[in-house]
LUMPALUM-89917 format. One record per residue (C-alpha): residue number from 1; residue in one letter; x, y, z. Coordinates in steps of 0.1 Angstrom, whole numbers, always signed. Layout:
<pts>
  num  residuo     xx     yy     zz
  NUM        A      X      Y      Z
...
</pts>
This chain:
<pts>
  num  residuo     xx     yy     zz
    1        X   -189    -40   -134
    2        X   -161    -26   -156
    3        X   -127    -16   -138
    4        X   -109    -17   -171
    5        X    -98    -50   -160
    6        X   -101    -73   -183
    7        X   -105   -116   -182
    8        X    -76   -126   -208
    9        X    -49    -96   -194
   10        X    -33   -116   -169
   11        X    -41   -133   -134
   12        X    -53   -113   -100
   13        X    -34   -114    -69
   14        X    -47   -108    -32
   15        X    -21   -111     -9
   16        X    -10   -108    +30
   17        X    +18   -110    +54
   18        X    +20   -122    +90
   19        X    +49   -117   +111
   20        X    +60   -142   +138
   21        X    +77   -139   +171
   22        X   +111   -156   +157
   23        X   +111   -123   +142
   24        X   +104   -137   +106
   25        X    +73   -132    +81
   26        X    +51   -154    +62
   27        X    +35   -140    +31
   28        X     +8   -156    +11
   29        X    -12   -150    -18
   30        X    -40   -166    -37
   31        X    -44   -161    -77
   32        X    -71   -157    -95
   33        X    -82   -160   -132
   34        X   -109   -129   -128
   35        X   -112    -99   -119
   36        X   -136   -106    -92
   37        X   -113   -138    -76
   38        X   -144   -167    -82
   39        X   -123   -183    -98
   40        X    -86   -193    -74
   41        X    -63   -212    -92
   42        X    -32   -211    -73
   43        X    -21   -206    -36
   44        X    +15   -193    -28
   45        X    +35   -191     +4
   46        X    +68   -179    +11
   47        X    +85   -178    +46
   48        X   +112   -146    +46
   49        X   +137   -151    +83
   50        X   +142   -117    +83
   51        X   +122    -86    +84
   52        X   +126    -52    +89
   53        X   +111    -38   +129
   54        X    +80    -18   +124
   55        X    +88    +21   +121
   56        X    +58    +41   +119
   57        X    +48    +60    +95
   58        X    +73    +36    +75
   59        X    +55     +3    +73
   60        X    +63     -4    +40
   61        X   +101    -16    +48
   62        X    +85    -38    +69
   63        X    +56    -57    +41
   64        X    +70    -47     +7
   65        X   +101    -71    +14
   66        X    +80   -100    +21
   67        X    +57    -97     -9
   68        X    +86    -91    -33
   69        X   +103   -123    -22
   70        X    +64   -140    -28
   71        X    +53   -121    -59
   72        X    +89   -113    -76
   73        X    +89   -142    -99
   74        X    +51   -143   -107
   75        X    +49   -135   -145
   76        X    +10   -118   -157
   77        X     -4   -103   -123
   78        X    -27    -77   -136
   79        X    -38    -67   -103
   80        X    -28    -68    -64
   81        X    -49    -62    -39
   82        X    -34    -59     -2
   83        X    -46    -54    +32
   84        X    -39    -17    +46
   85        X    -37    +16    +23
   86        X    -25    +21    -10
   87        X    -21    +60     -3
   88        X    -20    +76    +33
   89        X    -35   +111    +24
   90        X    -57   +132     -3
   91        X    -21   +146    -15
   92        X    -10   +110    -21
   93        X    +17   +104     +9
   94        X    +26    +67     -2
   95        X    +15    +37    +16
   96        X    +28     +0    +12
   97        X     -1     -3    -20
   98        X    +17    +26    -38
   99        X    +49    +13    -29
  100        X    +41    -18    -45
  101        X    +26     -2    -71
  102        X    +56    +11    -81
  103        X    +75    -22    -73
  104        X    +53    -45    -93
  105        X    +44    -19   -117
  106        X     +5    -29   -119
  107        X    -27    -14   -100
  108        X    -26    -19    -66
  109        X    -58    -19    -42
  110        X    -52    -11     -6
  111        X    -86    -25    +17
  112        X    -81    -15    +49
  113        X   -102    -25    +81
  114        X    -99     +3    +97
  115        X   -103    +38    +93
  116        X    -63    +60    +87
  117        X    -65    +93   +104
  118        X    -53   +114    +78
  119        X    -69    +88    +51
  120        X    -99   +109    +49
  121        X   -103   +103    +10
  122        X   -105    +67    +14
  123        X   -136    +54     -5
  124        X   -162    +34    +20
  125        X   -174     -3    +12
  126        X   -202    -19    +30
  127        X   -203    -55    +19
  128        X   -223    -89    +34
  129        X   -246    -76    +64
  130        X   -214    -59    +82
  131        X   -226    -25    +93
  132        X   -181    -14   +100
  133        X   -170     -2    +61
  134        X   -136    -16    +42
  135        X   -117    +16    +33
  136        X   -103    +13     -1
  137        X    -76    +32    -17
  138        X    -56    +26    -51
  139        X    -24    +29    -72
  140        X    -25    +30   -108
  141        X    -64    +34   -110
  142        X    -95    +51    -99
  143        X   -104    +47    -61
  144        X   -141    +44    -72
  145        X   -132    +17    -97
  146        X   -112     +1    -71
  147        X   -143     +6    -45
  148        X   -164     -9    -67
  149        X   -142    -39    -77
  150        X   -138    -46    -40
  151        X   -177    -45    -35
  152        X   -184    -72    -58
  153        X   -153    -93    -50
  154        X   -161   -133    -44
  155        X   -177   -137     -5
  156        X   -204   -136    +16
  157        X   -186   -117    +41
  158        X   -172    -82    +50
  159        X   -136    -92    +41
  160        X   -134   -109     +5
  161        X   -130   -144     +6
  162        X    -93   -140    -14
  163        X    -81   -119    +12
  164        X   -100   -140    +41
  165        X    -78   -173    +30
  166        X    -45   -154    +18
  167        X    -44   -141    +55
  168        X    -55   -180    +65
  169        X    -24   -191    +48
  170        X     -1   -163    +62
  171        X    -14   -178    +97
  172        X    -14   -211    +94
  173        X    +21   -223    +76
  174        X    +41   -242    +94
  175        X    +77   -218   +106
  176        X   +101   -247   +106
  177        X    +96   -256    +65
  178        X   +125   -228    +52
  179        X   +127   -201    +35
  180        X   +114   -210     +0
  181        X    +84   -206    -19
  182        X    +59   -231    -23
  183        X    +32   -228    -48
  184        X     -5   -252    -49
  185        X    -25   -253    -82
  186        X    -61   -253    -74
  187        X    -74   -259   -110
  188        X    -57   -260   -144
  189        X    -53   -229   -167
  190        X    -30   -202   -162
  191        X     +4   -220   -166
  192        X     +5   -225   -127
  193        X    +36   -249   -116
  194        X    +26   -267    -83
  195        X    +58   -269    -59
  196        X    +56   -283    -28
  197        X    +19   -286    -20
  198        X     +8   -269    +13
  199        X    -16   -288    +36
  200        X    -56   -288    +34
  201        X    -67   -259    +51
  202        X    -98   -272    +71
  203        X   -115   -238    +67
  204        X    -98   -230    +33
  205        X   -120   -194    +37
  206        X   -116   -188    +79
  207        X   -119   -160   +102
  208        X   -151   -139   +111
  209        X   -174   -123    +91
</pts>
């Protein structure tokens, strides 16, 4: 597979938010040392108290926030990829990927689980034995090298294994720990400071295929 993407430029970010009825959001990312995320070396979590109410049409006040406060003071990220849309339409109508894109100032993959009405240019990913397509968009690089990254990310399973735990962890952190970030090394390598290590996850991979 070449995306242009290189082992060596930097480490690879999948990351997701959940918001909680206090009215607060917990963001979470894994990191990875390839391009593929086989390899995780580092977990983060950061619990933000206050987000913005959803607007439609303007969900990116809403998630960019969150991931900034998680992602801000992560140095080499060669690549994000995020659940929902990078771009909204064929004309390019920005979506949160784009406006992280533009915020983080690397490629940014958008793989949504369900289909955007106006998103008709969205490239279609079958992946495990799932029949229902990931629709994948981009900032800052090819759709179809993005699709095609995507297909051949780590797992067995329609959604990615990286973005299966980072929404595990955006689930599962306790609300009452404060609003700082807290960082777990998985394996040695990239320079990754362990702070505060998160609990075990039982099923470090959950959810449904």
């Amino acid at each position: 597979m070449e995306t242009g993407l290189h082992p060596g430029g930097g480490v690879f970010v999948a990351a997701d938010v959940h918001y909680l009825a206090s009215g607060a959001a917990r963001a979470a990312a894994v990191v990875a040392a390839d391009v593929a995320f086989s390899h995780l070396v580092a977990d983060r979590v950061r619990l933000v108290p206050d987000v913005e109410p959803y607007q439609p049409g303007q969900f990116y006040l809403r998630e960019l926030p969150p991931l900034r406060a998680l992602l801000g003071c992560l140095t080499g990220m060669a690549l994000l990829v995020v659940d929902g849309y990078a771009d909204l339409d064929p004309d390019g109508r920005p979506g949160l990927g784009a406006r992280a894109h533009a915020e983080f100032a690397v490629p940014v993959i958008g793989v949504a689980k369900s289909a955007f009405r106006t998103a008709t240019h969205a490239v279609p990913v079958l992946r495990g034995a799932s029949a229902h397509p990931l629709y994948v968009t981009a900032a800052g690089m090819p759709r179809t090298d993005a699709a095609d990254l995507v297909r051949h990310m780590a797992g067995r399973y329609r959604m990615p294994d990286a973005l299966r735990r980072a929404d595990t962890l955006a689930r599962s952190r306790p609300e009452s720990r404060g609003d700082r970030l807290r960082v777990r090394a998985l394996s040695a390598g990239v320079g990754v400071r362990a702070v505060d290590p998160p609990r075990a996850l039982e099923d470090p991979y959950g959810g449904s295929p």
